[in-house]
Every structure is written in C-alpha cells, then in structure tokens.
mmCIF file of the N, C-alpha and C atoms, coordinates in Angstrom:
data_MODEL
# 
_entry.id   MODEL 
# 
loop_
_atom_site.group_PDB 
_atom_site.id 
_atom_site.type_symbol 
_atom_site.label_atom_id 
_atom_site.label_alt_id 
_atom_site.label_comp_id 
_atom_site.label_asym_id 
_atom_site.label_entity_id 
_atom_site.label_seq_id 
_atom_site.pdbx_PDB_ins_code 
_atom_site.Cartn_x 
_atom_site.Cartn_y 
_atom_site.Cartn_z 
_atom_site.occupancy 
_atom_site.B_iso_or_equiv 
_atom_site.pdbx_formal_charge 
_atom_site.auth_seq_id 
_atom_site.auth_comp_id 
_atom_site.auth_asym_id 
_atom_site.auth_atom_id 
_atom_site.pdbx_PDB_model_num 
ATOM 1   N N  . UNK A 1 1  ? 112.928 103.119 104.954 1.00 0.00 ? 1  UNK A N  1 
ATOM 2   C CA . UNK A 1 1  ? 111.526 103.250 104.599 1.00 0.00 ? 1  UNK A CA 1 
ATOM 3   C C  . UNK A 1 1  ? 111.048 101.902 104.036 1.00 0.00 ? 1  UNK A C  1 
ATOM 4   N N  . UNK A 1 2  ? 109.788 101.719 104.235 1.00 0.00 ? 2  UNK A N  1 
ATOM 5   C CA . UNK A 1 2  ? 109.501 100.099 103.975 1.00 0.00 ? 2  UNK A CA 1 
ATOM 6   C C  . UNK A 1 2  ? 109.090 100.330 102.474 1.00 0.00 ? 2  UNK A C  1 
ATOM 7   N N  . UNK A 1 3  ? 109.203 98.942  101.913 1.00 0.00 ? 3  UNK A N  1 
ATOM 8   C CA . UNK A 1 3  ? 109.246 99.299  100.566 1.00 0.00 ? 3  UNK A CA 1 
ATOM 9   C C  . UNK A 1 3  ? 107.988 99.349  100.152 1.00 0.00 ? 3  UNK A C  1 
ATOM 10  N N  . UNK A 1 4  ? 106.980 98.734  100.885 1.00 0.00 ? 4  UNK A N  1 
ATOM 11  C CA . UNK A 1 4  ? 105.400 99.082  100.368 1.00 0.00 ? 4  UNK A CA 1 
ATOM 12  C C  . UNK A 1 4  ? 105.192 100.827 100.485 1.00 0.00 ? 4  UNK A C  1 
ATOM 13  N N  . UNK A 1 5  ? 105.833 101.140 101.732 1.00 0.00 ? 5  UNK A N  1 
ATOM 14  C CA . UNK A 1 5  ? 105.449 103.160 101.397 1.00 0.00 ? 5  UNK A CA 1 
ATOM 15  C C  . UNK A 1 5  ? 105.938 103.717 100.554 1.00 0.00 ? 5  UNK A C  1 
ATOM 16  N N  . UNK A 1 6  ? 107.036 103.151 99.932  1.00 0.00 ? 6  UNK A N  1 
ATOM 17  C CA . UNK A 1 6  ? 107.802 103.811 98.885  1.00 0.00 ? 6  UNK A CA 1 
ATOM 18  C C  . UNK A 1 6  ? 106.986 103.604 97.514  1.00 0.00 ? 6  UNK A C  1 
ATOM 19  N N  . UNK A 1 7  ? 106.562 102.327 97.497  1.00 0.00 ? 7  UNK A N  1 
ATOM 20  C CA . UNK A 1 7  ? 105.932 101.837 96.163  1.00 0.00 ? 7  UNK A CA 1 
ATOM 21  C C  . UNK A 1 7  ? 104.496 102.617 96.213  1.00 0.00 ? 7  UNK A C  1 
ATOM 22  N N  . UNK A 1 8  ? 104.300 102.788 97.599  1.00 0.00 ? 8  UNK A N  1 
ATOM 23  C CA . UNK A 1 8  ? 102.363 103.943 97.146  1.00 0.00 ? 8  UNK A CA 1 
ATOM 24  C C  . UNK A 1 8  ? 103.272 105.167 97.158  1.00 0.00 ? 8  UNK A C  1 
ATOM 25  N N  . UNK A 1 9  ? 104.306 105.814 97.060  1.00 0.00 ? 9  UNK A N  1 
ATOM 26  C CA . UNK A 1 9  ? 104.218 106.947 97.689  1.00 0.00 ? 9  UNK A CA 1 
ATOM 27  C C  . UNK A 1 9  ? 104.916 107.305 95.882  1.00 0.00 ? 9  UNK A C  1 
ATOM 28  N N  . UNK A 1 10 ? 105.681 106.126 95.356  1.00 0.00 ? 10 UNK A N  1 
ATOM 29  C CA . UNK A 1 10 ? 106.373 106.147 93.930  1.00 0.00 ? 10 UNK A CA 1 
ATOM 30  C C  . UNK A 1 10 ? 105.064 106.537 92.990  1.00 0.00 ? 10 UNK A C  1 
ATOM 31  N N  . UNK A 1 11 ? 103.452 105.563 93.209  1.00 0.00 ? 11 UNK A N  1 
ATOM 32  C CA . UNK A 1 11 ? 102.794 105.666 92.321  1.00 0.00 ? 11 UNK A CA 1 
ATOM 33  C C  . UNK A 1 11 ? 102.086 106.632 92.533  1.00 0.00 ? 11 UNK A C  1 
ATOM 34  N N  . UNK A 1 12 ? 101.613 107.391 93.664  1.00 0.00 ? 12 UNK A N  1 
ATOM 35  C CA . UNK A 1 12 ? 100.722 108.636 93.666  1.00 0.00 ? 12 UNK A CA 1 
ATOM 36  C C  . UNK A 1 12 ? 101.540 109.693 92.752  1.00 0.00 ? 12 UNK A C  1 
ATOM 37  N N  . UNK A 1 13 ? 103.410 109.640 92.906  1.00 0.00 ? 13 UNK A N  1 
ATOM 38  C CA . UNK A 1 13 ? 104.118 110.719 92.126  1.00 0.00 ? 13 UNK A CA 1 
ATOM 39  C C  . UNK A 1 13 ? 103.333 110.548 91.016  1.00 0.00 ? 13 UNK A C  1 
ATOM 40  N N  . UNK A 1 14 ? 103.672 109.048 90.287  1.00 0.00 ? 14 UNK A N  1 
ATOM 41  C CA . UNK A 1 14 ? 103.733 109.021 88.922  1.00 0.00 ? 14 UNK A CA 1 
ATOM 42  C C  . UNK A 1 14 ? 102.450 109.763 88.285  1.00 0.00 ? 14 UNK A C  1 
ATOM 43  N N  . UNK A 1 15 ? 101.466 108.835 89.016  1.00 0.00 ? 15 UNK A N  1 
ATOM 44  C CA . UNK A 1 15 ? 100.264 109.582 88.709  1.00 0.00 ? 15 UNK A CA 1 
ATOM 45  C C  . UNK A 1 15 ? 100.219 111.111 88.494  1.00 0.00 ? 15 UNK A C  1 
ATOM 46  N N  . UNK A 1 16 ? 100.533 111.622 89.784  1.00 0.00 ? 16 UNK A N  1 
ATOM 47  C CA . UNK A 1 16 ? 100.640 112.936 89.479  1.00 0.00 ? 16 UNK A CA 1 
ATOM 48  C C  . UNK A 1 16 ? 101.447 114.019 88.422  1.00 0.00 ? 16 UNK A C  1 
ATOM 49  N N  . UNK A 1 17 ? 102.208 113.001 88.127  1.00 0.00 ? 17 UNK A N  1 
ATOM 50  C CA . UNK A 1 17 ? 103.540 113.382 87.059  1.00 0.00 ? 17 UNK A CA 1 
ATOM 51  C C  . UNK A 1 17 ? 102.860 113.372 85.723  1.00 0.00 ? 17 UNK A C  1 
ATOM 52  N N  . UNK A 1 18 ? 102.091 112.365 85.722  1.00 0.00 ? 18 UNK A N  1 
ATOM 53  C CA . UNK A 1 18 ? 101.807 112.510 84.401  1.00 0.00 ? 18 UNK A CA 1 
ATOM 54  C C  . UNK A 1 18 ? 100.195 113.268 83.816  1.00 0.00 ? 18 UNK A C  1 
ATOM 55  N N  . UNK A 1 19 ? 99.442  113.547 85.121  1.00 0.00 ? 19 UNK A N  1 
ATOM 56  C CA . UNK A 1 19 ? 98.514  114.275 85.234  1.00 0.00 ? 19 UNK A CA 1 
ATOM 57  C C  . UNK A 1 19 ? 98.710  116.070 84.631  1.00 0.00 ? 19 UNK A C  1 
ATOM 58  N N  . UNK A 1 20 ? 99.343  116.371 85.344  1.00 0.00 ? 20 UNK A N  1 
ATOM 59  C CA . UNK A 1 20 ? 100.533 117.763 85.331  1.00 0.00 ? 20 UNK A CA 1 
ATOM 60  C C  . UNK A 1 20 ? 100.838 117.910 84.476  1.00 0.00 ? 20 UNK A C  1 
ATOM 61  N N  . UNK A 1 21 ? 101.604 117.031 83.772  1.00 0.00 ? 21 UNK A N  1 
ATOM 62  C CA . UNK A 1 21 ? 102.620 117.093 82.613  1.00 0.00 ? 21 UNK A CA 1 
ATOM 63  C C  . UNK A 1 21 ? 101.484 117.119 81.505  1.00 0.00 ? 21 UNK A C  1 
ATOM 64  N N  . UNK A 1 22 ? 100.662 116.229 81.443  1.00 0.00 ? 22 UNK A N  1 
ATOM 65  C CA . UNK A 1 22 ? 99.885  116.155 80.398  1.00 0.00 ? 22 UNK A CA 1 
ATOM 66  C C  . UNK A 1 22 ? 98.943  117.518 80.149  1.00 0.00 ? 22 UNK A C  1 
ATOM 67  N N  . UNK A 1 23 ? 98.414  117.636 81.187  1.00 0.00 ? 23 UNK A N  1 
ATOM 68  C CA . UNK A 1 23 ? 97.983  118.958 80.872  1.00 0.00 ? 23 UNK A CA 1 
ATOM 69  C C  . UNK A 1 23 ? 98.883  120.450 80.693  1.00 0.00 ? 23 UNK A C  1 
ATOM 70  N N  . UNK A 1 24 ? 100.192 120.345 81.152  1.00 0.00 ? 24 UNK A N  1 
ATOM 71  C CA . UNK A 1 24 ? 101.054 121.520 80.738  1.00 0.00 ? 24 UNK A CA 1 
ATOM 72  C C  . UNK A 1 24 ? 101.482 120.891 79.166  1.00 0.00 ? 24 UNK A C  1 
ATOM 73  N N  . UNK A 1 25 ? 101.598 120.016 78.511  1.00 0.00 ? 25 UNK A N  1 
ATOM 74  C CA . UNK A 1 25 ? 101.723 119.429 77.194  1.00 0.00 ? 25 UNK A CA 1 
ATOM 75  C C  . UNK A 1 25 ? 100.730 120.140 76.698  1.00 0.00 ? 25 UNK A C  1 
ATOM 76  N N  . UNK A 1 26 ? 99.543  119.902 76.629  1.00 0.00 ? 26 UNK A N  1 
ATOM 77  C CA . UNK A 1 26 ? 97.976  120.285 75.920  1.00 0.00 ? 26 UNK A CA 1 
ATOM 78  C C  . UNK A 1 26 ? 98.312  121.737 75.925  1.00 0.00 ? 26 UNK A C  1 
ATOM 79  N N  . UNK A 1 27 ? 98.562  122.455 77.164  1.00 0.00 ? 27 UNK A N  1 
ATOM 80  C CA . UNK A 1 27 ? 98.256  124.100 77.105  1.00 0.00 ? 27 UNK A CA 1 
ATOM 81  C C  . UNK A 1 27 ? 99.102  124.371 76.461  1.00 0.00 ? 27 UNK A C  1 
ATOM 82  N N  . UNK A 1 28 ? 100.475 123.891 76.194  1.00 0.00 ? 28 UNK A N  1 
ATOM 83  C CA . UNK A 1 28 ? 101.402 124.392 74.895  1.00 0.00 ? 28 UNK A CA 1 
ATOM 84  C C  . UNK A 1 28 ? 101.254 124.652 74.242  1.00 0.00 ? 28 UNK A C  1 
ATOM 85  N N  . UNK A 1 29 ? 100.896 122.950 73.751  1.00 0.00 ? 29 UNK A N  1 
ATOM 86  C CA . UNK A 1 29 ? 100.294 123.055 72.473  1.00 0.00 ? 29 UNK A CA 1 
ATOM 87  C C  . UNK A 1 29 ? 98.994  123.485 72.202  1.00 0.00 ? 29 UNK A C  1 
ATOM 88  N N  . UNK A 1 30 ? 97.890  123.727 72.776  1.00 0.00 ? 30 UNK A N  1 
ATOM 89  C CA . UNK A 1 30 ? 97.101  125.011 72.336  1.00 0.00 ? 30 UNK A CA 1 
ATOM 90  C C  . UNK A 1 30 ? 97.186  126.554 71.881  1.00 0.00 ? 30 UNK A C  1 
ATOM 91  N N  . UNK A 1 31 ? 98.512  126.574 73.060  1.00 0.00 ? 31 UNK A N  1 
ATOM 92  C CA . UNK A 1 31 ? 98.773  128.415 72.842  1.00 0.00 ? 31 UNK A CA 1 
ATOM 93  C C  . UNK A 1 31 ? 99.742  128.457 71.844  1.00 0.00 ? 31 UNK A C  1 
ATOM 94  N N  . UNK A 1 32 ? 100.742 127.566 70.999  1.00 0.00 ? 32 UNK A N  1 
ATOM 95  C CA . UNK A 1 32 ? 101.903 127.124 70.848  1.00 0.00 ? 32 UNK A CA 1 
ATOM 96  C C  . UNK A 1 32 ? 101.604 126.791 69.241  1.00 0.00 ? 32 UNK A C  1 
ATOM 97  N N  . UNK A 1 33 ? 100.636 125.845 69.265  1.00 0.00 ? 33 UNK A N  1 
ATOM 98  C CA . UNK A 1 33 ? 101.088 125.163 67.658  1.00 0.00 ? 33 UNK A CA 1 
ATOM 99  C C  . UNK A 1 33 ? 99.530  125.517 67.131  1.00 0.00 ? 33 UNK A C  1 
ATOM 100 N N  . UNK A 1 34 ? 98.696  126.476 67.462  1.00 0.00 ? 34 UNK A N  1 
ATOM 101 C CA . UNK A 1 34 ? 97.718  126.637 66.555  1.00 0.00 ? 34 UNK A CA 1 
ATOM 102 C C  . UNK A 1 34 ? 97.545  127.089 65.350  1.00 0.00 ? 34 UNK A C  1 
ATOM 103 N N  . UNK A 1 35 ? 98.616  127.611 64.626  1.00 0.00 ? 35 UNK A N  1 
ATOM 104 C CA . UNK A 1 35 ? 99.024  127.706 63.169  1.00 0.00 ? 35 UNK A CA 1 
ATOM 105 C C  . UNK A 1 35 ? 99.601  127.064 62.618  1.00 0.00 ? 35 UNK A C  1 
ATOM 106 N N  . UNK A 1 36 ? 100.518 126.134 63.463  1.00 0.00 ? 36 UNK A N  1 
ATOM 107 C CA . UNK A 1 36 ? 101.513 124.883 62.944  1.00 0.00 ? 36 UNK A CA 1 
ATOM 108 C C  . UNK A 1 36 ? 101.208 124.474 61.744  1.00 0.00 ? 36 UNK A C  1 
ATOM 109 N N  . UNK A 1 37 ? 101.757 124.210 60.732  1.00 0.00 ? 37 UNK A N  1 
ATOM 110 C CA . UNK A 1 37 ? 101.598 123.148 59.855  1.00 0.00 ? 37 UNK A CA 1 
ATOM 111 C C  . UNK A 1 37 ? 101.816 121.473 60.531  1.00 0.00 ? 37 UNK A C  1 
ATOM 112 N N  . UNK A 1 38 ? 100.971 120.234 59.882  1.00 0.00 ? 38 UNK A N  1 
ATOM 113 C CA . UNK A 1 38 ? 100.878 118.786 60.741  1.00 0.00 ? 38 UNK A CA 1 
ATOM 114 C C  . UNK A 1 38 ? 102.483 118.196 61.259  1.00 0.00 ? 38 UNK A C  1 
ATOM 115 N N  . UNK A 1 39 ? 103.765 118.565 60.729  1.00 0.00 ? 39 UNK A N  1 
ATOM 116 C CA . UNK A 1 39 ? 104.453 117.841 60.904  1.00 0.00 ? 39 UNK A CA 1 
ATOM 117 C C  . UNK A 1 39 ? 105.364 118.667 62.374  1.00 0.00 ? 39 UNK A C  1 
ATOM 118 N N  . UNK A 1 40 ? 104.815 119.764 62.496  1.00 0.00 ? 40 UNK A N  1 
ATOM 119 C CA . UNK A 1 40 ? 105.443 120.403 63.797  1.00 0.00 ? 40 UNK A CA 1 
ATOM 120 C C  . UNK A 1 40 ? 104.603 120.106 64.804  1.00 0.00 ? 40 UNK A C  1 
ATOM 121 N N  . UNK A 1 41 ? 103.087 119.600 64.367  1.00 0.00 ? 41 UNK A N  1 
ATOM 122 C CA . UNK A 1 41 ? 101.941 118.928 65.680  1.00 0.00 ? 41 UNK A CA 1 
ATOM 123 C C  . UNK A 1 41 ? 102.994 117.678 66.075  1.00 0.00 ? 41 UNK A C  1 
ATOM 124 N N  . UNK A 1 42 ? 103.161 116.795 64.826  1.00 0.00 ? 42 UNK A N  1 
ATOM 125 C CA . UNK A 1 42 ? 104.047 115.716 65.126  1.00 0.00 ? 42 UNK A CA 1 
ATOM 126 C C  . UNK A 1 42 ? 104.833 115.817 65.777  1.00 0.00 ? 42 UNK A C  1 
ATOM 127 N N  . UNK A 1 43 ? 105.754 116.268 65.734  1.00 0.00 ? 43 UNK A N  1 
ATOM 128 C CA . UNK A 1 43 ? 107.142 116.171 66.007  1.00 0.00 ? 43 UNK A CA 1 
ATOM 129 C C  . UNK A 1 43 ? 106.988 116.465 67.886  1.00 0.00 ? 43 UNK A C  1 
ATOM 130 N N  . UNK A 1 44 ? 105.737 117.511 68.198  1.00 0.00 ? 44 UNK A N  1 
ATOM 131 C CA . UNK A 1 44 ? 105.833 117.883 69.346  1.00 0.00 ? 44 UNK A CA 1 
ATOM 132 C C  . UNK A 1 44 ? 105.093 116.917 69.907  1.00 0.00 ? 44 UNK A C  1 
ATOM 133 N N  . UNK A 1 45 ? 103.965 116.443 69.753  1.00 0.00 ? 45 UNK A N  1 
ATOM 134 C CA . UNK A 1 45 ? 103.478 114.936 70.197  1.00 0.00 ? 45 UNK A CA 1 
ATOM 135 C C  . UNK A 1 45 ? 104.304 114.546 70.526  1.00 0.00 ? 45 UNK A C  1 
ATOM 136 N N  . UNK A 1 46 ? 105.199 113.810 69.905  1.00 0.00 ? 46 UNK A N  1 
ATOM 137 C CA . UNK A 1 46 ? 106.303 112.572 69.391  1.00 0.00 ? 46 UNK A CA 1 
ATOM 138 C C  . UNK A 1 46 ? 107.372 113.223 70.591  1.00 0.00 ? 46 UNK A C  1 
ATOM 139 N N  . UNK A 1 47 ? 107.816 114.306 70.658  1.00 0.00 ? 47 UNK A N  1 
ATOM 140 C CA . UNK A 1 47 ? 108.511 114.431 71.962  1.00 0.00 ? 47 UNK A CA 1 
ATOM 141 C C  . UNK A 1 47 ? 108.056 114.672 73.490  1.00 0.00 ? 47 UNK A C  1 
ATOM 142 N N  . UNK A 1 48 ? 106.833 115.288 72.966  1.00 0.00 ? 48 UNK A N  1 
ATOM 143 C CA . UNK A 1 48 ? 106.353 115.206 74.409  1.00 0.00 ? 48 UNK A CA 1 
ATOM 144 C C  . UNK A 1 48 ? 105.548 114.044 75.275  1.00 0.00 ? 48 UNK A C  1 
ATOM 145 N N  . UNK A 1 49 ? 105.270 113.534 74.482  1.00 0.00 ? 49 UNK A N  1 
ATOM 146 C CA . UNK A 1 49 ? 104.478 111.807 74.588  1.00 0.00 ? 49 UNK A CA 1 
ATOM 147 C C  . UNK A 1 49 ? 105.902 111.062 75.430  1.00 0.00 ? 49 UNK A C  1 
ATOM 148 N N  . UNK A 1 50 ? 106.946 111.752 74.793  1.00 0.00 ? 50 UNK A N  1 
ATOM 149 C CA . UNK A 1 50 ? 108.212 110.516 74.835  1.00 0.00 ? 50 UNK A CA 1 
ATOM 150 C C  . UNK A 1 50 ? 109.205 111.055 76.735  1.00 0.00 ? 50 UNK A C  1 
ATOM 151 N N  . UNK A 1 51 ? 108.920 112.235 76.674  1.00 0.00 ? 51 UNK A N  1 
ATOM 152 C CA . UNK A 1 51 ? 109.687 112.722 77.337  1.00 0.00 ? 51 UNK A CA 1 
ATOM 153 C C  . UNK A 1 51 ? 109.134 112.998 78.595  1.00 0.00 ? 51 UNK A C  1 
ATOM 154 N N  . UNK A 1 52 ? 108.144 112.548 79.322  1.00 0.00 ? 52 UNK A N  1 
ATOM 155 C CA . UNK A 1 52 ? 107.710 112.428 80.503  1.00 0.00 ? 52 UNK A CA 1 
ATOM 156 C C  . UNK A 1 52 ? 108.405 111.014 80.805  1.00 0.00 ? 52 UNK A C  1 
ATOM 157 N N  . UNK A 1 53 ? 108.781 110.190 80.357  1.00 0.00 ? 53 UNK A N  1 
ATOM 158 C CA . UNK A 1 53 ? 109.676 109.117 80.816  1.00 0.00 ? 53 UNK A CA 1 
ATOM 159 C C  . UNK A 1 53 ? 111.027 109.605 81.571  1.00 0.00 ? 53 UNK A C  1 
ATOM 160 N N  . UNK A 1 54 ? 111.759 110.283 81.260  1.00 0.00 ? 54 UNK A N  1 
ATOM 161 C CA . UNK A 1 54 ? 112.218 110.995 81.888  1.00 0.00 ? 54 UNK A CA 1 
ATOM 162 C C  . UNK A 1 54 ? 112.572 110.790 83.996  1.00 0.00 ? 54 UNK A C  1 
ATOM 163 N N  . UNK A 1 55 ? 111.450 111.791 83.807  1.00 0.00 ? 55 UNK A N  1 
ATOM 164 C CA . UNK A 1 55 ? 111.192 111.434 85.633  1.00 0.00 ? 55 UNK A CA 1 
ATOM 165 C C  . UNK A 1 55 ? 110.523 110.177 86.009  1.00 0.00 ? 55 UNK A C  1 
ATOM 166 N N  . UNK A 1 56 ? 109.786 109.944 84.785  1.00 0.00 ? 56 UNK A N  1 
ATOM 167 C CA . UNK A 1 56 ? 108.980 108.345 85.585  1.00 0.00 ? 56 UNK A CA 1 
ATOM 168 C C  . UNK A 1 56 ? 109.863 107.699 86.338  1.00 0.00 ? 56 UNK A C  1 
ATOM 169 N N  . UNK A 1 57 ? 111.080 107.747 84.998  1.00 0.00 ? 57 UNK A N  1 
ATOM 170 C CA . UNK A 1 57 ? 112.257 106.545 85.445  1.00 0.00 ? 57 UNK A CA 1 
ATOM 171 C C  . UNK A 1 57 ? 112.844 106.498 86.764  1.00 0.00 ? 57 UNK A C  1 
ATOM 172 N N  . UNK A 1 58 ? 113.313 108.259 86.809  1.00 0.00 ? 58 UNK A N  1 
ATOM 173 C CA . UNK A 1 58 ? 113.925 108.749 88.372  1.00 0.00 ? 58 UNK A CA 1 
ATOM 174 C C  . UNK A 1 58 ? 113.146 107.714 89.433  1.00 0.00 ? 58 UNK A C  1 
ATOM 175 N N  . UNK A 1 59 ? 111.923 108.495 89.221  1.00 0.00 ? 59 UNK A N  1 
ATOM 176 C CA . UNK A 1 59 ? 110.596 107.751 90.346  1.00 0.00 ? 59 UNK A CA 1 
ATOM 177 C C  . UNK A 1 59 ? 110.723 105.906 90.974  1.00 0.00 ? 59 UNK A C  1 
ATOM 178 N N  . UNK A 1 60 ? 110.920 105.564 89.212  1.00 0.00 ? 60 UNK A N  1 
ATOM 179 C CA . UNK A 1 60 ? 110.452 103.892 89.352  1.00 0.00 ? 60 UNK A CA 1 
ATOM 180 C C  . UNK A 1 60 ? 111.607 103.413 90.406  1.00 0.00 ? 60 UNK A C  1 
ATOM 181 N N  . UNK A 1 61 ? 112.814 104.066 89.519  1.00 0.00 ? 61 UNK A N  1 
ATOM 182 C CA . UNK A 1 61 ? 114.252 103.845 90.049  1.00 0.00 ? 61 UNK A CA 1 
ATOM 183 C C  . UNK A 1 61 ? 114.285 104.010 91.931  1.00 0.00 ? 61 UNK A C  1 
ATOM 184 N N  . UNK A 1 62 ? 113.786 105.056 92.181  1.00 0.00 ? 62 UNK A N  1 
ATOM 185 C CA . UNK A 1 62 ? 113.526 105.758 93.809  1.00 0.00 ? 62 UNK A CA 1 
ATOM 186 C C  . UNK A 1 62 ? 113.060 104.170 94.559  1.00 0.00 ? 62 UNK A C  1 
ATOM 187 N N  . UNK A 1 63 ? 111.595 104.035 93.895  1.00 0.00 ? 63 UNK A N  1 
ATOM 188 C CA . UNK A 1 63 ? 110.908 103.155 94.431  1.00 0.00 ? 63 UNK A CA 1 
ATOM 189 C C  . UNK A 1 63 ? 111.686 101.328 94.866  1.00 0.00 ? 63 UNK A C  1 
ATOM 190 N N  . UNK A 1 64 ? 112.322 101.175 93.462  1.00 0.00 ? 64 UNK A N  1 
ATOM 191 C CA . UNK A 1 64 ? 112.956 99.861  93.227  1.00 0.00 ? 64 UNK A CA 1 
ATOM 192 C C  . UNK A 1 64 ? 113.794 99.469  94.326  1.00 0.00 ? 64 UNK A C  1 
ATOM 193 N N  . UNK A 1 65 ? 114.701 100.977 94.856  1.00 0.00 ? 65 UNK A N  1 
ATOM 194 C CA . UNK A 1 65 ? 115.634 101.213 95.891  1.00 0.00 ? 65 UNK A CA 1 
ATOM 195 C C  . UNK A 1 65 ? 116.899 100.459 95.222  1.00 0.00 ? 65 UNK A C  1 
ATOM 196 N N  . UNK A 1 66 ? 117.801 100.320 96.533  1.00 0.00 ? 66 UNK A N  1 
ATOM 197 C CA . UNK A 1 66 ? 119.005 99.521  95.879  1.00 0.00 ? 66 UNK A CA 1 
ATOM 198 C C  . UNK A 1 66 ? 119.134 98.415  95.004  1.00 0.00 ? 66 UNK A C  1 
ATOM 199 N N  . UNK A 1 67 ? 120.420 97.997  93.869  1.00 0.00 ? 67 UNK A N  1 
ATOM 200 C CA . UNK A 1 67 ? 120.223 96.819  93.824  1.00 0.00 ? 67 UNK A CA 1 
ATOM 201 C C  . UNK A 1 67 ? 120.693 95.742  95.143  1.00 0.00 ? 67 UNK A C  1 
ATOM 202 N N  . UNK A 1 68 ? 120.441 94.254  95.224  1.00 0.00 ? 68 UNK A N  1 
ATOM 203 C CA . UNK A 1 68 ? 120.942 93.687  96.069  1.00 0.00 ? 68 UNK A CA 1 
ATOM 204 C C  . UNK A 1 68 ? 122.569 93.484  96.147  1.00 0.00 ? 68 UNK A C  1 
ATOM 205 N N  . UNK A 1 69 ? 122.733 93.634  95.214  1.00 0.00 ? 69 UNK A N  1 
ATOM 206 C CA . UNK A 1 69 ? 124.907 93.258  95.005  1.00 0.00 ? 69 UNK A CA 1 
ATOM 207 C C  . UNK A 1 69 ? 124.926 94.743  96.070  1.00 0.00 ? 69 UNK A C  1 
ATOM 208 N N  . UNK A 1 70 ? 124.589 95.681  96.416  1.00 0.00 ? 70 UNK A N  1 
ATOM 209 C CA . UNK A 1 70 ? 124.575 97.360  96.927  1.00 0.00 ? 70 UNK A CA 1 
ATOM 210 C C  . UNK A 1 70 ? 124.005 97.100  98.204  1.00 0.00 ? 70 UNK A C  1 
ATOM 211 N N  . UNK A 1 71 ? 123.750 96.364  98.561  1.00 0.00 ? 71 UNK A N  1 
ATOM 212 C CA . UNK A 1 71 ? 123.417 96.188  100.152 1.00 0.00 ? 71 UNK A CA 1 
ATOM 213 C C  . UNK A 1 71 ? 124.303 95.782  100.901 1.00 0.00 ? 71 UNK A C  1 
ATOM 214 N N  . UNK A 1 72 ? 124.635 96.447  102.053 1.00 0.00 ? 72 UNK A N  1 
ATOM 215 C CA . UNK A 1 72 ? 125.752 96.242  102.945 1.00 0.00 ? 72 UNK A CA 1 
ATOM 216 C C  . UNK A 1 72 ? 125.326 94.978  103.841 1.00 0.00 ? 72 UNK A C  1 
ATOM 217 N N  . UNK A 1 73 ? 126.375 94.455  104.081 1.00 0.00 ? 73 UNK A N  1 
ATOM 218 C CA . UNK A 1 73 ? 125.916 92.930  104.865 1.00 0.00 ? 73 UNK A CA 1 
ATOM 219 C C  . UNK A 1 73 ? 126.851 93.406  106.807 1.00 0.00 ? 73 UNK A C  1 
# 
C-alpha cells in the first residue's frame, strides 16, 4: 500500500478515534459523575484525556509502516 494512502487513511482513523471517543468520554461522564465530588471529575478527565493515546499510537505506528533495518532487500 503506498504510503500516502496509508497516511490519509491513518488520519481520517485518528480523527475519527478521537471524535467517538470524546463523545463516549462526555456521555460517561454525564450519566456517571453527576454527584461526584471534584477529585473523581479529576481523576476521570486525567484518565480519559490520557488514554485515547492508546490506539492513536496503534494507528500512527500502522501508518509509519516498517522500520528500515525490517525491510527485506
């Protein structure tokens, strides 16, 4: 696969990854922490902010493809 289709096809994921995610984050935490006291808002921010990296990485990684030392000659 040429690496320009991979690199649009890596960023429409991401986009979409974090579109998704962000809004399944929000509805959580709407249905989820509306009695919370502030440091359980925190804490779930603070992981969920953090933890869509996660798949980004998979993604970026997909896109980057092999390293060169990994290419067969």
């Amino acid at each position: 696969m040429p690496v320009r289709l991979k690199k649009l096809i890596g960023m429409i994921l991401i986009v979409l990854l974090v579109i998704v995610y962000a809004l399944l984050a929000t509805t959580i935490a709407t249905y989820r922490l509306a009695e919370s006291p502030w440091y359980v808002h925190f804490l779930y921010f603070l992981l969920s902010g953090i933890l869509w990296i996660v798949p980004a990485m998979f993604i970026i990684r997909w896109m980057a493809g092999p390293k060169s030392s990994d290419k067969q000659v």
